[in-house]
C-alpha positions as a printed NumPy array, in Angstrom:
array([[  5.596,  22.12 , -11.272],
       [  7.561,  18.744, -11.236],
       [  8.872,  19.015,  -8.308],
       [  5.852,  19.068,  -6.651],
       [  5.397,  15.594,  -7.072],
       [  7.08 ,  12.795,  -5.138],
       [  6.773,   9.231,  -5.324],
       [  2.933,   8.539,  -5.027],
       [  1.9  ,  12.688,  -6.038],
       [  1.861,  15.103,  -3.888],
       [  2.032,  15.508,   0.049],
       [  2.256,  17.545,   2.73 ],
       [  0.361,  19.217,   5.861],
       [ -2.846,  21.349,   5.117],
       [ -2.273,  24.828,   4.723],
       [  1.457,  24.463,   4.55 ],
       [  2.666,  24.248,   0.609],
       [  2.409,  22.327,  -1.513],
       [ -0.677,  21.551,   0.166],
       [ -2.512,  24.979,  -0.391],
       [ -5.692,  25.846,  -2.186],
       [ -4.064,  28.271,  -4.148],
       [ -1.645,  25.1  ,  -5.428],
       [ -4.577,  22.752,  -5.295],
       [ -6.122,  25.699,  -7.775],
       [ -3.362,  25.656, -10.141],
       [ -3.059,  21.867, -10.156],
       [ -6.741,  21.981, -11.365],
       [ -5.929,  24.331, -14.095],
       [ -2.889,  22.579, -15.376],
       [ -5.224,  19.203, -15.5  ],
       [ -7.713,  20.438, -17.453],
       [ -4.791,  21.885, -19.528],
       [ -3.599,  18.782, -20.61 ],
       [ -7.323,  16.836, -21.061],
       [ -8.113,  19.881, -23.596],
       [ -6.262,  17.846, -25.992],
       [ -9.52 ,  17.418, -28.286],
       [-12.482,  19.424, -29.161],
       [-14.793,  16.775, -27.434],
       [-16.761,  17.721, -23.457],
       [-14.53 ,  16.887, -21.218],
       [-14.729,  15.987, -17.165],
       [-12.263,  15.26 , -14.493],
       [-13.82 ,  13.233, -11.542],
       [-12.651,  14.328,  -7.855],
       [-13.327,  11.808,  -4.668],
       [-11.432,  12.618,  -1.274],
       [-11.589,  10.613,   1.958],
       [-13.084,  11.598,   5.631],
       [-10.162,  14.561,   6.479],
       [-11.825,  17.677,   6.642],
       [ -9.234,  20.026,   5.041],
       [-10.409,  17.765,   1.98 ],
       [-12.994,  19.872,   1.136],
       [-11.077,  22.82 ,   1.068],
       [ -9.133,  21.292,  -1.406],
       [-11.5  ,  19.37 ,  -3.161],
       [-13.281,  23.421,  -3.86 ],
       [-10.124,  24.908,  -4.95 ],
       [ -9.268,  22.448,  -7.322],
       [-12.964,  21.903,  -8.895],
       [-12.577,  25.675,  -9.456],
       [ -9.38 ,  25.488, -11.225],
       [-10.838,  22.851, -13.073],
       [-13.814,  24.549, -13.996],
       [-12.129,  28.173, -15.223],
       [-10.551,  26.07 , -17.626],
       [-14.22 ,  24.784, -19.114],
       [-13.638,  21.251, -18.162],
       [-16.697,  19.818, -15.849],
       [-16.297,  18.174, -12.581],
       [-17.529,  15.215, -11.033],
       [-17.413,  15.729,  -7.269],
       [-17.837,  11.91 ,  -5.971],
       [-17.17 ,  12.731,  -1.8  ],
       [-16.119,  10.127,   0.217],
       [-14.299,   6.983,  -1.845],
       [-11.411,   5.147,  -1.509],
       [ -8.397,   5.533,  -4.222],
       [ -9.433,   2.6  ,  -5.833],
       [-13.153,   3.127,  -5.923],
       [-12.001,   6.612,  -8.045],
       [ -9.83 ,   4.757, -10.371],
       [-12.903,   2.536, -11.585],
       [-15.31 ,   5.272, -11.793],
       [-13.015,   7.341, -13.929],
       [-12.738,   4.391, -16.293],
       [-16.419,   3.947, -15.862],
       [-17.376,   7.127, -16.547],
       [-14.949,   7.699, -19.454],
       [-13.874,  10.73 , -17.646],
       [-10.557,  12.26 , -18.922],
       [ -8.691,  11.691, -15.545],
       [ -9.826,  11.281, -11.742],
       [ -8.293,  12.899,  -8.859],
       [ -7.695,  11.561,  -5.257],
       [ -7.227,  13.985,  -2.336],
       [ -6.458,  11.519,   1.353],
       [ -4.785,  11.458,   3.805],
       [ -3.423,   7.911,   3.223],
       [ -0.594,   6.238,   4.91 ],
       [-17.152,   3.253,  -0.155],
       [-16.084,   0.744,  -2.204],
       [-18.151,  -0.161,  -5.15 ],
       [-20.051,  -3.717,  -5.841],
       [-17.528,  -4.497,  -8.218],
       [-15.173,  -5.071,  -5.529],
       [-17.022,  -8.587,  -4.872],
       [-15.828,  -9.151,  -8.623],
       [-12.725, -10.8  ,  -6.493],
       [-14.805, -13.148,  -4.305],
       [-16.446, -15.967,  -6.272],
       [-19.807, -16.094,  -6.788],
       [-19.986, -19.674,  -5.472],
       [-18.927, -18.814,  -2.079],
       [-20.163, -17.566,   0.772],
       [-18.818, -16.481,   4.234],
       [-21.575, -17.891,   6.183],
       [-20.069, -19.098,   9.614],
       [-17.013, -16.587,   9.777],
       [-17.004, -14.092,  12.448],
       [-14.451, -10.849,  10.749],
       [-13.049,  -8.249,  12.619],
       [-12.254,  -5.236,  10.041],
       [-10.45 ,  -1.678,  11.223],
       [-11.907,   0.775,   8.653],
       [ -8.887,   2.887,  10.201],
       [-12.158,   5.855,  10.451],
       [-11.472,   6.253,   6.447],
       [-13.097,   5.952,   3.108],
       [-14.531,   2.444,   3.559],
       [-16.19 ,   2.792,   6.838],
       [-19.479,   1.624,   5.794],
       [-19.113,  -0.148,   2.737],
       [-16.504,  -2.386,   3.934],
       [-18.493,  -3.884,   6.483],
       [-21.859,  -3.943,   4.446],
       [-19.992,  -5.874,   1.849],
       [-18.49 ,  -8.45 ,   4.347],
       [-22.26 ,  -8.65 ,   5.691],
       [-23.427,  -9.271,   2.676],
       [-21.002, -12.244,   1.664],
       [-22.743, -13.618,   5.528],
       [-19.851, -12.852,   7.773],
       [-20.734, -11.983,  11.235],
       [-18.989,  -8.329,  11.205],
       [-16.91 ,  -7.094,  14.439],
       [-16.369,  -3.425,  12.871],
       [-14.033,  -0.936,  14.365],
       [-12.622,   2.332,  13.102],
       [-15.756,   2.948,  11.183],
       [-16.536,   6.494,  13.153],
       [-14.732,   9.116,  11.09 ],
       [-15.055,  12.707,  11.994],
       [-12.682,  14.31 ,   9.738],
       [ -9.898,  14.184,  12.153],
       [ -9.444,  10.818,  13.335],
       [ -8.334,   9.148,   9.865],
       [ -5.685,   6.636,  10.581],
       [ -4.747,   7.459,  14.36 ],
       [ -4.183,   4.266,  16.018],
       [ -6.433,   2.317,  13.526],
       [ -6.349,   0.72 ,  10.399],
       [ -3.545,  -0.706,   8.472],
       [ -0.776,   1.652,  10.476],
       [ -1.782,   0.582,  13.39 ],
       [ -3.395,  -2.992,  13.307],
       [ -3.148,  -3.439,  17.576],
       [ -6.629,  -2.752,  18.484],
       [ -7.937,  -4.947,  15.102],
       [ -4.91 ,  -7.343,  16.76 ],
       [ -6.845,  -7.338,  20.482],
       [-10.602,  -7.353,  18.648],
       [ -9.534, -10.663,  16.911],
       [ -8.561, -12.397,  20.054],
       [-11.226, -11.012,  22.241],
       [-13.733, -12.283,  19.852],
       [-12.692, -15.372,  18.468],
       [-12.677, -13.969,  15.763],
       [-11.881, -16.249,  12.115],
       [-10.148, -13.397,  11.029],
       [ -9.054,  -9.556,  11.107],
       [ -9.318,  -6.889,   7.771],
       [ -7.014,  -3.354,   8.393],
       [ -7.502,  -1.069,   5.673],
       [ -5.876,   2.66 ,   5.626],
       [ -7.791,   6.081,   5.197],
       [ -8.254,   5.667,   1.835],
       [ -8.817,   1.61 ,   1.341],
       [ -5.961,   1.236,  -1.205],
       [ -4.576,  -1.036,   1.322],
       [ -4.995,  -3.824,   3.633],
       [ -3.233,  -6.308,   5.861],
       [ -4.694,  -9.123,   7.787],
       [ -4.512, -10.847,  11.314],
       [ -4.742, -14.536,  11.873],
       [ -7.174, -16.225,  14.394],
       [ -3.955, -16.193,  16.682],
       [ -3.713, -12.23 ,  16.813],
       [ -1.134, -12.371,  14.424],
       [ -0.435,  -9.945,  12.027],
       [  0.08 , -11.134,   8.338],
       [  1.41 ,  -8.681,   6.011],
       [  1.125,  -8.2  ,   2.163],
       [  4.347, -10.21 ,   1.32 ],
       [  2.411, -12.785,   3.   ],
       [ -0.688, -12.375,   1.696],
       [  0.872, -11.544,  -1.697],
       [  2.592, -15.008,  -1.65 ],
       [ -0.889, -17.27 ,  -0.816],
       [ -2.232, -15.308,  -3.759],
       [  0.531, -16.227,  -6.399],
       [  1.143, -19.584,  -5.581],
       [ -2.902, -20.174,  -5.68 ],
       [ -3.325, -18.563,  -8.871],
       [ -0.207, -20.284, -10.469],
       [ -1.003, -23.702,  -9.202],
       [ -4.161, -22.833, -10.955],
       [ -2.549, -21.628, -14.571],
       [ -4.475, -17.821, -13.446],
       [ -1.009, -16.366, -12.781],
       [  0.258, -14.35 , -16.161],
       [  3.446, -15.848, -17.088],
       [  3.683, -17.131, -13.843],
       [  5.575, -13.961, -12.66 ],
       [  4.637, -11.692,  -9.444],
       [  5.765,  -8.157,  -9.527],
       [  7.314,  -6.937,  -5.735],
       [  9.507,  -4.021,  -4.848],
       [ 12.71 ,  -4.061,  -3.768],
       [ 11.544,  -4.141,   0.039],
       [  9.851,  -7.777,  -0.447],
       [ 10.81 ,  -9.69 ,   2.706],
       [ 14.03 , -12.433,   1.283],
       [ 11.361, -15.1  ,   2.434],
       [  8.657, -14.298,  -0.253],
       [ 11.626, -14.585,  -2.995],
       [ 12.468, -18.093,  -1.688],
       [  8.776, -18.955,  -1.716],
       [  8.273, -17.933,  -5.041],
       [ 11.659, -19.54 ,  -6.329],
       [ 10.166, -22.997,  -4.442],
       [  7.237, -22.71 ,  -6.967],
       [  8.494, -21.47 ,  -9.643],
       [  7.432, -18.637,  -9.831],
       [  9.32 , -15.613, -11.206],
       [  9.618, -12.51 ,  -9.087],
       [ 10.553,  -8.782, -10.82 ],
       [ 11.64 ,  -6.663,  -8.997],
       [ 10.773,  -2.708,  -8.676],
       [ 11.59 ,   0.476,  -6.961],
       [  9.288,   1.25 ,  -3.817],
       [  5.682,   2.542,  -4.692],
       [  2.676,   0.905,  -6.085],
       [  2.85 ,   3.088,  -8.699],
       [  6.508,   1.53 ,  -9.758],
       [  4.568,  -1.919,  -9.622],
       [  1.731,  -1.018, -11.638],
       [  4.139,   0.245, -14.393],
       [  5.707,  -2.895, -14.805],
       [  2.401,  -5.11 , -14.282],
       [  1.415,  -3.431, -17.547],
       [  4.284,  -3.235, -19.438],
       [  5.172,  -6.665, -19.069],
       [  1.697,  -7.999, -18.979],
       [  1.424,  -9.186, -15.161],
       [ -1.614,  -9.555, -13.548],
       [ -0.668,  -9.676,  -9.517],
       [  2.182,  -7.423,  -7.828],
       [  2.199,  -5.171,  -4.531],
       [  4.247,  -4.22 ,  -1.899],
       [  5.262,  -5.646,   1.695],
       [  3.163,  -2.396,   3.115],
       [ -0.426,  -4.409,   1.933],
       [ -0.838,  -2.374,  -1.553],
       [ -1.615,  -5.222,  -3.658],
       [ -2.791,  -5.023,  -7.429],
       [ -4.881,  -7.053,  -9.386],
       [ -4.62 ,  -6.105, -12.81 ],
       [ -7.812,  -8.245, -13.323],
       [ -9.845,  -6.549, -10.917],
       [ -8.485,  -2.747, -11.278],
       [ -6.029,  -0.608, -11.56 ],
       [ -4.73 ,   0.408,  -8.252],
       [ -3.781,  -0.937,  -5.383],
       [ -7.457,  -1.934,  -3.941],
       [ -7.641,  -3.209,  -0.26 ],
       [-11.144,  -4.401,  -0.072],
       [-10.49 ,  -6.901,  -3.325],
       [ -7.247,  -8.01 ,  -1.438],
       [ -9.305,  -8.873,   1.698],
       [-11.671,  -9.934,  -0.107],
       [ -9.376, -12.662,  -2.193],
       [ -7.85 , -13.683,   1.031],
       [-11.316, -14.379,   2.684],
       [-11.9  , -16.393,  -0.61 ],
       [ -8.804, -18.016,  -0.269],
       [ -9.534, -18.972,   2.97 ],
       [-13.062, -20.478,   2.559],
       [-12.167, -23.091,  -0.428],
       [ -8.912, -24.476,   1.285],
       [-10.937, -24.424,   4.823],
       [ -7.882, -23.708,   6.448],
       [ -7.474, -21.01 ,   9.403],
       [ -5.306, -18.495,   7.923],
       [ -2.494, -18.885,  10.461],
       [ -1.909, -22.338,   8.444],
       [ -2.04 , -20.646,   5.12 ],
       [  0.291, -18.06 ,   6.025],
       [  3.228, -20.985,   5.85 ],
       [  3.168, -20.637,   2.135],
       [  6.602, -18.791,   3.099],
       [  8.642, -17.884,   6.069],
       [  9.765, -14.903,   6.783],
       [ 13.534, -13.869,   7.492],
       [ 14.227, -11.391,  10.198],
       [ 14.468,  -7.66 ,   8.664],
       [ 15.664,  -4.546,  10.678],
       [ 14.653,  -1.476,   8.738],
       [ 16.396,   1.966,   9.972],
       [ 15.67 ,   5.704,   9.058],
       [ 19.005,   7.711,   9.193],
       [ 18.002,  11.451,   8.998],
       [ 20.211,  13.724,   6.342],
       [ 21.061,  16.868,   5.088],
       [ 22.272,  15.634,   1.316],
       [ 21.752,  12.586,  -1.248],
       [ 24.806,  12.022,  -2.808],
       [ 25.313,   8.794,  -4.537],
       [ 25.867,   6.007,  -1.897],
       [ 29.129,   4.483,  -3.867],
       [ 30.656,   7.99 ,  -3.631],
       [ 30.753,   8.396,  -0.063],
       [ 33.331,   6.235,   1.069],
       [ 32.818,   5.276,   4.563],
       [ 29.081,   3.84 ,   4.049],
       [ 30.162,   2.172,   1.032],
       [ 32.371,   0.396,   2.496],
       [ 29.956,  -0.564,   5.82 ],
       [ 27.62 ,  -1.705,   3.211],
       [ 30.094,  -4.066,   1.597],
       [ 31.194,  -5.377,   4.56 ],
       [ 27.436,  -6.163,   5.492],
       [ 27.355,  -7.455,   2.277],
       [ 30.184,  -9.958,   2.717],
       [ 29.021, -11.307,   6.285],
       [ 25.588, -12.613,   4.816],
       [ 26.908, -13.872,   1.719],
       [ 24.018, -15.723,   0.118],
       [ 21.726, -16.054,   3.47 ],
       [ 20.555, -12.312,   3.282],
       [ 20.964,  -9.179,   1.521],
       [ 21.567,  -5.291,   2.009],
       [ 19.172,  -2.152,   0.259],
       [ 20.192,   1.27 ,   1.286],
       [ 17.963,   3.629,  -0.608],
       [ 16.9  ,   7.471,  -0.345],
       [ 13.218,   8.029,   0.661],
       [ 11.941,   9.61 ,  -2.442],
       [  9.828,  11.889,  -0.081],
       [ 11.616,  12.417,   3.017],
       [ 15.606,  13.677,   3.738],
       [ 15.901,  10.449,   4.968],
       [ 18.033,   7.361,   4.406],
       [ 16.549,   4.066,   4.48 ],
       [ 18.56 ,   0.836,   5.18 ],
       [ 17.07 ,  -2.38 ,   5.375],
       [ 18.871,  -5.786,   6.309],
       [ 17.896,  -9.161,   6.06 ],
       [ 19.331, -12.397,   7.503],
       [ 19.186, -15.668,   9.397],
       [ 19.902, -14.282,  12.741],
       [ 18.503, -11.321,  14.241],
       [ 21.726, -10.277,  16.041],
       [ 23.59 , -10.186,  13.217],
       [ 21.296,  -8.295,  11.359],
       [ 20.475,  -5.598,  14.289],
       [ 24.674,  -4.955,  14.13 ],
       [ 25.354,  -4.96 ,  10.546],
       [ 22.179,  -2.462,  10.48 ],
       [ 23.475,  -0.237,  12.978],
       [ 27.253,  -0.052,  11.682],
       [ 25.824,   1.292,   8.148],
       [ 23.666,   3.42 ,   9.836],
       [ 26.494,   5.607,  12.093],
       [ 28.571,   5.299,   8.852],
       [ 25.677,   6.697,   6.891],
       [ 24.749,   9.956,  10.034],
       [ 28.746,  10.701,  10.518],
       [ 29.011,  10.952,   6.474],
       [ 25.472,  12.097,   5.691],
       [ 24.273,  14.102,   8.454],
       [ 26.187,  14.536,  11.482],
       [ 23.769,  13.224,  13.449],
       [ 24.154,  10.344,  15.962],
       [ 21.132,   8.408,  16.085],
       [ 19.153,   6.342,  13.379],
       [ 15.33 ,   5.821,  13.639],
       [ 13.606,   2.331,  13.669],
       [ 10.949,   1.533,  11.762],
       [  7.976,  -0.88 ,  12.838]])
């Protein structure tokens, strides 16, 4: 059953395996498998977000769950990070998330000080029609923001299309029409968040990630002053952090890869450039709400518009590309892209830097290049990319991303 898991679980399209009720079925009984470790009750906790095939799934694995003797906890609606407190809350023996990703609890105001208030501040927040439609504006409410909320309409279809965090242009227009302080995206499930400026301008999580490190360290609140990132950090947020002194590691993509090394080396704040960004002090999982939520703090003690705070670091110019292919061999043993990547990797020298990774999920390679001049980047990008579909895939064209 290993291979049915992928970098952050399992995923596919309803009704197409792996993402069958019969699987969901057996996925139940294999969990409650392994928490019959003791002769003690035990309980698994379920939560989903708005998509309607999550009931379907949500039934078939209760009932695998359940022929096994283990109770269930069927929680509805609730974003992934709202689950991951509950199970610890509930001492359940594990908690389950079915969403469609790429109602948050009271706790998350555990992130915004007690002292403070948004009283004045008019927020625009894109609930992306997901898990936090109503709780993420009732909580804003109740901190006294005036509350512009869109995407907060789900009807089990509508998850994440042109909304939310994926698609932050309407939160983007909202903001400006407005006048508004500020813009929150979250995703379906609310493990995630960017933010817009007062400008209209989208700030992402290496940005947001950044103000929150070199806030906490100036403050002696950042563990070891160290930050944990991936590998797909903008070069900017490195040379932010390096300014400050403040240690960056370094992990494959995935929150999951972040949280691994938050707790093994005793970290307290890491996340990714995508707006999955951990507190360790907070919870367990990425948690978007808290990460809006310690922005908007952020922003009311300095009493700076956030396009100001946002300078903390500048960003280099990145061209990701998708290069579709039929194998994953090692990249050093195919000759012809190793050698476009070390030429790439000669012509920035120490001003930028080279990743070409396999997507753990897709048959896709991923190359992303980072420099001081756009133009230069766009080529460098493009030669690795026909090196990579003529040795890789035969095909002709590479895919942008964002």
């Amino acid at each position: 059953m290993g291979q049915l898991f992928g970098t952050d679980g399992v995923r596919g399209i309803a009704n197409v395996e792996p993402m069958t009720s019969e699987i969901a079925l057996r996925l139940g009984r294999a969990l409650a498998h392994v928490a019959k470790q003791s002769n003690r009750r035990h309980k698994i906790l379920i939560g989903k977000d708005t998509r309607l095939s999550g009931y379907m799934l949500e039934t078939a694995m209760a009932s695998g769950i359940c022929s096994m003797g283990v109770d269930v906890l069927l929680v509805g609606p609730l974003p992934t990070p709202g689950i991951a407190f509950l199970t610890r809350t509930l001492r359940a023996d594990a908690g389950v998330v079915i969403s469609a990703s790429h109602n948050a609890f009271l706790f998350a105001k555990s992130a915004f000080p007690r002292y403070l208030t948004l009283d004045g501040l008019t927020i625009a927040v894109d609930c992306g029609h997901g898990a936090a439609y109503k709780v993420a504006p009732e909580v804003l409410e109740e901190l006294g923001a005036r509350v512009i909320a869109l995407g907060v309409d789900p009807d089990g279809e509508n998850i994440n299309q042109d909304c939310g965090a994926l698609h932050p242009e309407a939160l983007q227009d909202a903001v400006r029409r407005h006048g508004a302080h500020v813009g929150v995206a979250l995703d379906g499930d609310a493990d995630r968040a960017i933010c817009v400026d007062e400008r209209g301008e989208v700030v992402d999580g290496d940005e947001m990630m950044a103000m929150l490190a070199a806030e906490l360290h100036a403050h002696g609140d950042l563990r070891q002053g160290t930050v944990v990132a991936t590998v797909m950090s903008n070069l900017g947020f490195h040379v932010a952090m390096r300014e400050r002194s403040i240690r960056v590691v370094s992990t494959p993509v995935g929150d999951r890869s972040v949280v691994e090394e938050m707790v093994r080396g005793g970290y307290n704040l890491g996340g990714e450039q995508s707006g999955h960004i951990v507190f360790l002090d907070h919870n367990t999982t990425g948690d978007g709400l808290i990460t809006s939520l310690a922005v908007l703090a952020l922003l009311v003690e300095k009493g700076r518009p956030l396009s100001e705070l946002r300078r903390v670091m500048g960003r280099f110019p990145q061209v990701l590309l998708n290069v579709p292919v039929t194998a994953k061999p090692d990249v050093e043993s195919v000759p012809r892209l190793a050698a476009a990547v070390a030429r790439a990797e000669a012509a920035l020298g120490d001003s930028g830097r080279v990743l070409v990774r396999y997507s753990g999920t897709e048959p896709l390679l991923r190359i992303m290049v980072e420099g001081e001049r756009e133009a230069q980047i766009q080529d460098l990008a493009q030669a690795i990319a026909t090196a990579a579909s003529d040795a890789l895939s035969g095909a002709a064209a590479a895919v942008g991303e964002g």
